[in-house]
Each structure stands twice: as C-alpha cells, then as structure tokens.
C-alpha positions in Angstrom: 5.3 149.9 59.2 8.7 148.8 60.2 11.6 151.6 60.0 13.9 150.4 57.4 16.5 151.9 59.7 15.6 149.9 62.8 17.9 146.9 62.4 21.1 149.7 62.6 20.0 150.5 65.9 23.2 150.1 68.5 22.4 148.6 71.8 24.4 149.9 75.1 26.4 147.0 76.5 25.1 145.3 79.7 26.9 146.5 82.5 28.4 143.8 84.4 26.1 143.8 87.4 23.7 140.9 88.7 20.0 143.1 88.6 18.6 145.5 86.6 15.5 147.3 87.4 12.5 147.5 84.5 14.1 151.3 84.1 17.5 150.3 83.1 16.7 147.2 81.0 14.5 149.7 78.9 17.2 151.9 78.4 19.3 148.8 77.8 16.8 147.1 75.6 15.3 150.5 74.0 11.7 149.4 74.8 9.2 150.9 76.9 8.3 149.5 80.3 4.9 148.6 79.5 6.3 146.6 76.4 8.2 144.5 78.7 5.4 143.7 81.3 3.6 142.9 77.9 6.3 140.1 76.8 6.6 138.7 80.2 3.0 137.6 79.8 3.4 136.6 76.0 6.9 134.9 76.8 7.3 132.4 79.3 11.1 132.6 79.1 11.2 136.2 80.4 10.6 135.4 84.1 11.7 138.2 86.2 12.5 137.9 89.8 10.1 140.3 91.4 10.6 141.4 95.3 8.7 143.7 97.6 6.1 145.6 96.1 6.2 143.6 93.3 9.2 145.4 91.9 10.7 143.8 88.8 14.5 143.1 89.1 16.0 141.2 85.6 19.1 139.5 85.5 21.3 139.2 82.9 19.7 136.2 80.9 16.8 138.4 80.8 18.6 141.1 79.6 19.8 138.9 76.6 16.7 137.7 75.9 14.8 140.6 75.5 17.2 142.0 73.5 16.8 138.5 71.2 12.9 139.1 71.4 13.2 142.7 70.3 15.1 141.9 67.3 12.7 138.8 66.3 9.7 141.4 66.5 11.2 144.8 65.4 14.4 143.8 63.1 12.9 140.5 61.8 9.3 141.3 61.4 8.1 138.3 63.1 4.5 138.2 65.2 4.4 137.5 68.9 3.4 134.0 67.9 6.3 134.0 65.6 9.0 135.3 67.7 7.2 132.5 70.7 7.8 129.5 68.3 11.0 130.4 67.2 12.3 130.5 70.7 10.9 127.6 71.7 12.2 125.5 68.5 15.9 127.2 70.1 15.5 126.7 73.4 14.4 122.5 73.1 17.3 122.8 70.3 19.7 123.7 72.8 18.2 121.6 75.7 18.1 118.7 73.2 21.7 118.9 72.7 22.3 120.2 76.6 21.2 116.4 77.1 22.9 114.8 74.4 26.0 115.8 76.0 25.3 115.2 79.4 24.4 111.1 78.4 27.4 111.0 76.3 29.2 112.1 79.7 27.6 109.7 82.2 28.3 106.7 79.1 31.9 107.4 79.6 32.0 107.6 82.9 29.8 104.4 83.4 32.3 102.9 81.2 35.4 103.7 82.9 33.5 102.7 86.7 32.9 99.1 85.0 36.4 98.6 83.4 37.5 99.4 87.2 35.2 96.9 88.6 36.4 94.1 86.4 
C-alpha cells in the first residue's frame, strides 16, 4: 500500500557537480541502490556511464529522471509498465517537437540562402 504521506516527501537539491555515484543519487533520489540497478534494466532512458570496475557514475539527466520515475511509481501509483509508457509518450513528445523546430529553422534559413541567390 502506498503511504498517503509519500507525495510530501522533500527531495535534497542536486548539487551542481557533473557525477554522482549510485551512493549519492540514492540519497538524492531516496531509493535504495538495488532499486536503481532494477530501473536501469526496466528503463532504457536511465543509462548510466559506468567506468572501471563497473562502477556506476550518473549525471545529472539521470539524476532528474530518476527522480521523475520515482514519483510516477511511488507518488502517482503507476506500474513499471505504466511509468515506461508514459515516458516514452514524453520523450517522442518532446523529440517530436525538438524536430518540429529544427525544420522550421533549416526552412528559414533555406529561404533566406535562395532570396540571396536570386
């Protein structure tokens, strides 16, 4: 059962460094490190950068996205399949319009090249 109380919980800011290690984005994140070797396999978004000895080091996009991920399943109530879809329907939202902007750019600039050339 969910804890009526769990969507009050207060997050610690991300410090303003480039890598965390799987320690400090569970303190950060307030989820064990087993829970976030777990979502690394279940989300393909969460993609670690992992060095010698196959130490996990997150960066800050990670960071933010576990912290998205968390609320989805322990605020929101959604399933791991839930909280998957959901992401994904946001992230080809966002490249969608990523994309949308970046034609609208190149039209322009297409434009002003052949108003040169004439």
């Amino acid at each position: 059962m969910l804890d009526p109380n769990s969507s009050a919980v207060e997050l610690p800011p991300i410090p303003g460094k480039r890598y965390f290690t799987i320690g400090e984005v569970s303190e950060l994140c307030q989820v064990k490190p087993h829970v976030l070797r777990y979502w690394e396999q279940e989300f393909p978004q969460l993609k670690p950068v992992k060095r010698r000895g196959n130490r996990r080091y997150y960066q800050r996009h990670d960071v933010i996205m576990i912290r998205q991920i968390r609320s989805l399943l322990y605020e929101q109530g959604f399933t791991i399949g839930g909280a998957r879809q959901k992401l994904d329907g946001e992230d080809a939202q966002e490249n969608k319009n990523q994309s949308h902007q970046i034609i609208r750019q190149l039209l322009a600039e297409l434009e002003e090249v052949a108003q040169i050339l004439k």
